[in-house]
N, C-alpha and C positions, 0 to 999 in steps of 0.2 A: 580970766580964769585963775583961779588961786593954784596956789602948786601941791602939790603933793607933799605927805610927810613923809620921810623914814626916818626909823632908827637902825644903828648899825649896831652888829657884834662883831669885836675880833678878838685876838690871845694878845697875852702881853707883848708879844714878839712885833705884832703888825703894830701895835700900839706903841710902836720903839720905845719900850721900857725896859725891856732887856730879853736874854735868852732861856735858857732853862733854869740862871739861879735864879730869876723871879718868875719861875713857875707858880710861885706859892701867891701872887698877890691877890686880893678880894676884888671882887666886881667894881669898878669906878665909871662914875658917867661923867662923861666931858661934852661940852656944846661941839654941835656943828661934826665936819668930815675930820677923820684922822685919819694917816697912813692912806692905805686902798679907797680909803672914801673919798680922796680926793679926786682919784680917778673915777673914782662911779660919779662924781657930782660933773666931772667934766660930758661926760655918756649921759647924762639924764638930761642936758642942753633946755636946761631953765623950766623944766617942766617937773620934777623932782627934786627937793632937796632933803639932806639927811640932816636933820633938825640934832640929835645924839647921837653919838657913839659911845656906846659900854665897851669897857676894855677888861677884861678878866685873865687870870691865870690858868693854864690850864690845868694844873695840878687842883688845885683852888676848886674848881668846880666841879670835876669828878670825883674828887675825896668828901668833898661837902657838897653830895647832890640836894640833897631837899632843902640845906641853907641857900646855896646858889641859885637854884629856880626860882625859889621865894623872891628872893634879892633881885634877880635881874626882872622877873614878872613886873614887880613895884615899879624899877625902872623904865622900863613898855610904860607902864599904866600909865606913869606921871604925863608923857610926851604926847599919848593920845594919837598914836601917828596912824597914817594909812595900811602901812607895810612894814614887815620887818626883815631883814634881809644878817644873814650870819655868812661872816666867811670873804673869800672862798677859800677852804681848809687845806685844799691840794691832797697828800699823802700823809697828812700830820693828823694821827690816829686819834689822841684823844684831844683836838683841836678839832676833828672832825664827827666826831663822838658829843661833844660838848657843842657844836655847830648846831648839830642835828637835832639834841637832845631839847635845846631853847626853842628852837623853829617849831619844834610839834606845840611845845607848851605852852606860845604866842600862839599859835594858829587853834586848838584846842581848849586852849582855856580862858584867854582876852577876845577870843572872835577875829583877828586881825590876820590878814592874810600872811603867809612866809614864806620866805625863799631862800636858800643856800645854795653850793656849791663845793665840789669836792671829787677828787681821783677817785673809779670806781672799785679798786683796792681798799681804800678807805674803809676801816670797819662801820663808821658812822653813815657811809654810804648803805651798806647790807641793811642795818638796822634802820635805817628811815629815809631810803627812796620811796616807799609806796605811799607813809607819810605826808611830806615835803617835797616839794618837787627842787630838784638835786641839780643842779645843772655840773654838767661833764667837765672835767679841768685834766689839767698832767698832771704827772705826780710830785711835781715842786712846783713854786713861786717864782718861777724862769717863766710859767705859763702865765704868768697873770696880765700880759695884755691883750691875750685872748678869751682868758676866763672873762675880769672886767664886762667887757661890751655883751658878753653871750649874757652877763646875768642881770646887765643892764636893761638891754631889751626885750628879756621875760618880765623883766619887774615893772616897767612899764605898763607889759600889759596886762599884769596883772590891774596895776592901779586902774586902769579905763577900763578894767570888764570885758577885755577882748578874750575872744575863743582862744587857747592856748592849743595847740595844735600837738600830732604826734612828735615823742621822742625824738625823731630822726628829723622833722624838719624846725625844732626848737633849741633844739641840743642840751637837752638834760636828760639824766638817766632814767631807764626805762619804770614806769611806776607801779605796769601792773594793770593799767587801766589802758584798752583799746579805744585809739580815734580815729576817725576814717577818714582820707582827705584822696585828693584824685590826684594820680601821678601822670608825667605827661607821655611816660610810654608802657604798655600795655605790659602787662607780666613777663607772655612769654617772650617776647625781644629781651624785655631786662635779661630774663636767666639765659639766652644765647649770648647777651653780652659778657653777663658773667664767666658763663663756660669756654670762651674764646680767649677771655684775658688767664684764666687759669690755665689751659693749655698751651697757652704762650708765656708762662710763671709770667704773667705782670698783676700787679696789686690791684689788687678790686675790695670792694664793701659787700658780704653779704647783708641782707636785708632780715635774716633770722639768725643770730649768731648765733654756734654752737655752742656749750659748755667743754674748756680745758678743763683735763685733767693733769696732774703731775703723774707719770708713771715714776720711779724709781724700780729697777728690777734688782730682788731680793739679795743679798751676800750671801754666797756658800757657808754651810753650815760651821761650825767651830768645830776642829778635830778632836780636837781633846782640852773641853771648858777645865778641867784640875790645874791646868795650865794657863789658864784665860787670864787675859787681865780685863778685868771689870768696872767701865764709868757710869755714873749717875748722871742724865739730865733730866730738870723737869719746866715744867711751864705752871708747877703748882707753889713757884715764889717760896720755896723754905730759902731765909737768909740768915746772917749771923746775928743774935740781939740786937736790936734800935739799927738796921737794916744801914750796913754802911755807905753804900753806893745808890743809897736811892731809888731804887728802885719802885717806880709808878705801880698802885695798886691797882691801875688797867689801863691798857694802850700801853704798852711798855717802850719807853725807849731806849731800854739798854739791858742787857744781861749780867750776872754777875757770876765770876769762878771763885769758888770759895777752898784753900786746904783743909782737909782731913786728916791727913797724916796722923795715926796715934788715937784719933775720934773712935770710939766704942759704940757712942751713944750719942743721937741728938738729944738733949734734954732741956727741959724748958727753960732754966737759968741763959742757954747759950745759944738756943735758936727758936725762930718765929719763922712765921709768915707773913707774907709782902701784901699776896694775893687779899682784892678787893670785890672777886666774884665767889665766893662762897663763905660759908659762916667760919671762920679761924679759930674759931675754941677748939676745938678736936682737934686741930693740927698745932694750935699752942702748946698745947697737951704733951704732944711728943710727937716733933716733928720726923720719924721715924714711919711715922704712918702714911706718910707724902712720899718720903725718902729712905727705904728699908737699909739704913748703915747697918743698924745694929743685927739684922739678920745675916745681911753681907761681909758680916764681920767673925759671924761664927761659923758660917761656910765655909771663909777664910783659914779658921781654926782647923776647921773638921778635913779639911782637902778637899770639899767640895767643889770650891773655884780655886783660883791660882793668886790672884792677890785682886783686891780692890784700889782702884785708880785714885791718886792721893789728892785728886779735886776732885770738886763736884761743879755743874752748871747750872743756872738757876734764872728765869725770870717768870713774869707770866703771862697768860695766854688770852684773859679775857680783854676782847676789844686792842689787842695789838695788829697793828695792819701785819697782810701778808707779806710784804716788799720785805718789812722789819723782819720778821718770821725768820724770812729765807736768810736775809743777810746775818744771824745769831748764829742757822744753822750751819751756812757757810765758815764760817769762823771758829767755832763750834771742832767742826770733824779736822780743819786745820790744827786745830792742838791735837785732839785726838789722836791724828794719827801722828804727828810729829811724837808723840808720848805712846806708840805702839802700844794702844789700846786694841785691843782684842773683839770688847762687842760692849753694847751703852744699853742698858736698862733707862727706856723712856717713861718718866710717870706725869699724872696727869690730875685733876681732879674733878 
């Protein structure tokens, strides 16, 4: 019996080229397994081999989406493989974005079946589990000897045509599509089992998991804003001209605080935007529109407010994982309040 093809995709990082300074490299195809492919070719036990591996940056690919799909599509086509397999991205947003984003466009537009893998935080997840079927991971590369084999043995059977069975007995994230398979104990025993380990707090699996929410409950009002000291954050990427700290036009992986001190006005000589999810001329324009300094500034005049906070915070929000989210915001109200900031005007786009 002949073996199987795949091609693999990974970031520059899996592809030890380096870390976020060679975010920026272009698409490259190398023969044979790299990095994690060596592992998957060990799990695929002579019945699969990964014929390429494309190695891309991740920056690379979501700044130059229709060059990148172009590029890596060509790459699929040459190899002519069975399967195509991206990943697995863990919690690494626009690695997982960029996972996701190939797997639809092999499987959609070459015919070739696809598979990836990724933490279900993942923004790449959100966007194309119904897609692609996604197989579940942690949320870092500590996980990968369990991811490996889980996406091992979907890919498999993907390549033989076998029934791929429910979410929960495949272990990829849920896609959206219902299959039915026969459990060996009967509903209502499950949910007594359930309710017995709940009432005794020991850990159990529901079988319909609920949706978390974050409550946060609200801060008492301001006594007296003439008083206030007033910060800016946003997620709508205004940065200082040519964007000093890099800041990723989606999937963000870091935040930046900028001074103001003295700022009247953003104006277009001195600030831009980062942001990659909406059209940037209007905010080139007069980053003021994202970030209202210049109004906050003749409030400041008039005694409206009390003084505006002499930074501002800045990253952006499209396709940044939630983990990330939280850990900016964390960090975030730690300055804040160490700089007895009073109340933050959040903008958005």
């Amino acid at each position: 019996m002949s073996t199987y093809r795949i091609v693999h995709y990974i970031n520059q990082f899996f592809g030890q080229i380096g870390g976020e300074e060679q975010a920026h490299i272009p698409a490259e195809k190398r023969p044979g397994p790299v990095g994690p492919g060596l592992a998957f070719k060990q799990h695929f036990g002579g019945e699969a081999e990964i014929v390429a591996t494309i190695i891309c940056g991740d920056s690379w690919f979501n700044e130059n989406l229709d060059l990148a799909k172009k590029t890596v599509l060509e790459m699929v086509r040459e190899e002519a493989p069975d399967l195509f397999i991206a990943g697995p991205a863990f919690n690494a947003g626009r690695y997982g974005v960029a996972c996701g984003t190939i797997s639809d466009a092999v499987k959609t537009e070459l015919g070739i079946p696809s598979l990836t893998g990724m933490y279900e935080e993942n923004p790449g997840a959100d966007m194309f589990r119904t897609k692609v079927l996604t197989v579940a991971t942690s949320n870092s590369a500590a996980g990968m000897r369990k991811a490996v084999p889980a996406m091992a043995k979907l890919a498999l059977k993907l390549l033989k045509g076998e029934r791929v069975g429910a979410s929960a007995e495949d272990g990829y994230l849920p896609d959206g599509v219902r299959r039915n398979f026969f459990e060996k104990k009967r509903g209502s025993a499950r949910a007594i089992d359930m309710l017995l380990k709940k009432l005794s707090d020991k850990p159990f699996e529901t079988e319909y998991p609920m949706p978390s929410f974050d409550r946060v409950p609200p801060m008492p009002a301001i006594k007296d804003i003439t008083r206030a000291t007033i910060a800016i954050v946003t997620s709508g990427g205004i940065v200082p001209k040519g964007n000093p700290d890099h800041i990723e036009s989606s999937s963000a992986s870091k935040y930046g605080s900028y001074n103001i001190e003295g700022v009247n006005d953003l104006t277009s000589e001195s600030y831009e935007t980062a942001h990659g999810g909406y059209d940037p001329v209007y905010a080139n324009k007069d980053a003021d529109r994202v970030i209202p300094v210049d109004v906050l500034r003749q409030y400041e005049k008039e005694g409206k407010i009390g003084k505006l906070h002499n930074w501002f915070y800045t990253t952006v929000g499209n396709g940044t994982a939630v983990a990330s989210a939280k850990k900016y915001a964390d960090e975030i109200a730690e300055k804040l309040i160490s700089h007895e900031v009073d109340a933050v005007i959040l903008t958005s786009t």
